[in-house]
C-alpha positions as CSV (number, residue, x, y, z in Angstrom):
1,X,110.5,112.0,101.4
2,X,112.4,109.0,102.5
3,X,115.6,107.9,100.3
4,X,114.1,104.7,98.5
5,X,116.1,101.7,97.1
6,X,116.6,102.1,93.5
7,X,115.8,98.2,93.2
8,X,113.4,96.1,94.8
9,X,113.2,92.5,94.0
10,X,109.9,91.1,92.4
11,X,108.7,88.7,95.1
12,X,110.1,90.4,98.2
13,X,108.1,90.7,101.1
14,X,107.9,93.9,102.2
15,X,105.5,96.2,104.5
16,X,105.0,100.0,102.9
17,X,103.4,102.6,105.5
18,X,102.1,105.4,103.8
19,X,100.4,109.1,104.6
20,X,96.7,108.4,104.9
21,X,96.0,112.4,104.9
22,X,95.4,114.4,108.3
23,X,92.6,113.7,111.1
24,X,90.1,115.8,111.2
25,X,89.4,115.6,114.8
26,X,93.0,115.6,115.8
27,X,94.8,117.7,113.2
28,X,97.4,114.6,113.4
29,X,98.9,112.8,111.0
30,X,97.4,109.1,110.0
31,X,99.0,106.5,108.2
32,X,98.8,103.2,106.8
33,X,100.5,100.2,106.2
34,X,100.5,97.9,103.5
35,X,102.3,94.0,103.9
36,X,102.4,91.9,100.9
37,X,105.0,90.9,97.8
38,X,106.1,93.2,95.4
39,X,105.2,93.2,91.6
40,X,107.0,96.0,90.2
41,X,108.9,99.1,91.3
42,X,109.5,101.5,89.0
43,X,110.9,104.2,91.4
44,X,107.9,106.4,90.9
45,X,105.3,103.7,91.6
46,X,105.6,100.5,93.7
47,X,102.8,97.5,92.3
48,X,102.6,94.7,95.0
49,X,100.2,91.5,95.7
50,X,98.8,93.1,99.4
51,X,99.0,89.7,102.2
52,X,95.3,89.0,102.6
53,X,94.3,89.6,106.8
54,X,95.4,87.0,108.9
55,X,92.2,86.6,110.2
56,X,90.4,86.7,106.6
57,X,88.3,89.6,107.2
58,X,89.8,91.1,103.8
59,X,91.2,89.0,101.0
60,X,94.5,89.2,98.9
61,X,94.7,92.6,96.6
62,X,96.9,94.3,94.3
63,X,98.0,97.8,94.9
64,X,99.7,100.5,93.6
65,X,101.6,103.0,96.1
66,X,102.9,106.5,94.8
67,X,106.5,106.9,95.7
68,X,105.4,110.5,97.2
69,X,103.2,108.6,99.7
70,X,105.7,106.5,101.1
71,X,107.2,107.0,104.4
72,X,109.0,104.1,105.4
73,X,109.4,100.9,103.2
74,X,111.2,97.4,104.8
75,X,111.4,94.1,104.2
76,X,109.6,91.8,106.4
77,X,109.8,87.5,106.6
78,X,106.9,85.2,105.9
79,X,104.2,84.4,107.6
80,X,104.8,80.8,109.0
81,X,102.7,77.9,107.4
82,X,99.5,76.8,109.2
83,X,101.5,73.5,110.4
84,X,103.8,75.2,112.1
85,X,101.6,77.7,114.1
86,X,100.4,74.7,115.6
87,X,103.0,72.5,116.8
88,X,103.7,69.2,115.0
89,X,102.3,67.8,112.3
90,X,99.8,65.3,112.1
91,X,102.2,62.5,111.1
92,X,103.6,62.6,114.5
93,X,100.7,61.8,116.2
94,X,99.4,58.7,114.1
C-alpha cells in the first residue's frame, strides 16, 4: 500500500485509482480511477463528490474508497468553465 497524506483538504480535487480485482481472461490486474472533490478523509476511508462524465453519460456521485484499495491518489486542477472551452465569450461578439 502506497504512503497516504495524513490530511486531505475538504474540497480538493483529486483523482483516486483503485484495484478493481483481477481479469479473468488475462489474469492481470484492473483498476479504476475516480476524479472528483473530496468530503472527508479519515485515513481509513476517503468520502468524495465523484466529477460527473464529461460527456454526461453518468452523473455526479458520492463515494467512499477504502484506504486498502488505493494505489495512487493526486491532486488534479479544474475542469475549465464551458466559456472558456470555446473561445470568447459572447459579449465579445455583440
Amino acid at each position: 500500500m502506497p504512503a497516504l497524506p495524513r490530511v486531505i483538504p475538504r474540497g480538493a480535487r483529486i483523482v483516486v485509482r483503485t484495484t478493481a480485482g483481477t481479469d479473468p481472461r488475462t489474469g492481470r490486474m484492473t483498476y479504476r480511477d475516480y476524479v472528483g472533490h473530496v468530503e472527508h478523509w479519515d485515513g481509513s476511508t476517503l468520502t468524495m463528490i465523484r466529477d460527473a462524465a464529461a460527456n454526461g453519460s453518468r452523473p455526479q456521485e458520492q463515494v467512499s474508497i477504502e484506504a486498502e484499495s488505493i494505489v495512487r491518489l493526486k491532486p488534479v486542477p479544474e475542469r475549465p468553465r464551458a466559456a472558456a472551452r470555446h473561445g470568447e465569450s459572447d459579449a465579445h461578439h455583440a
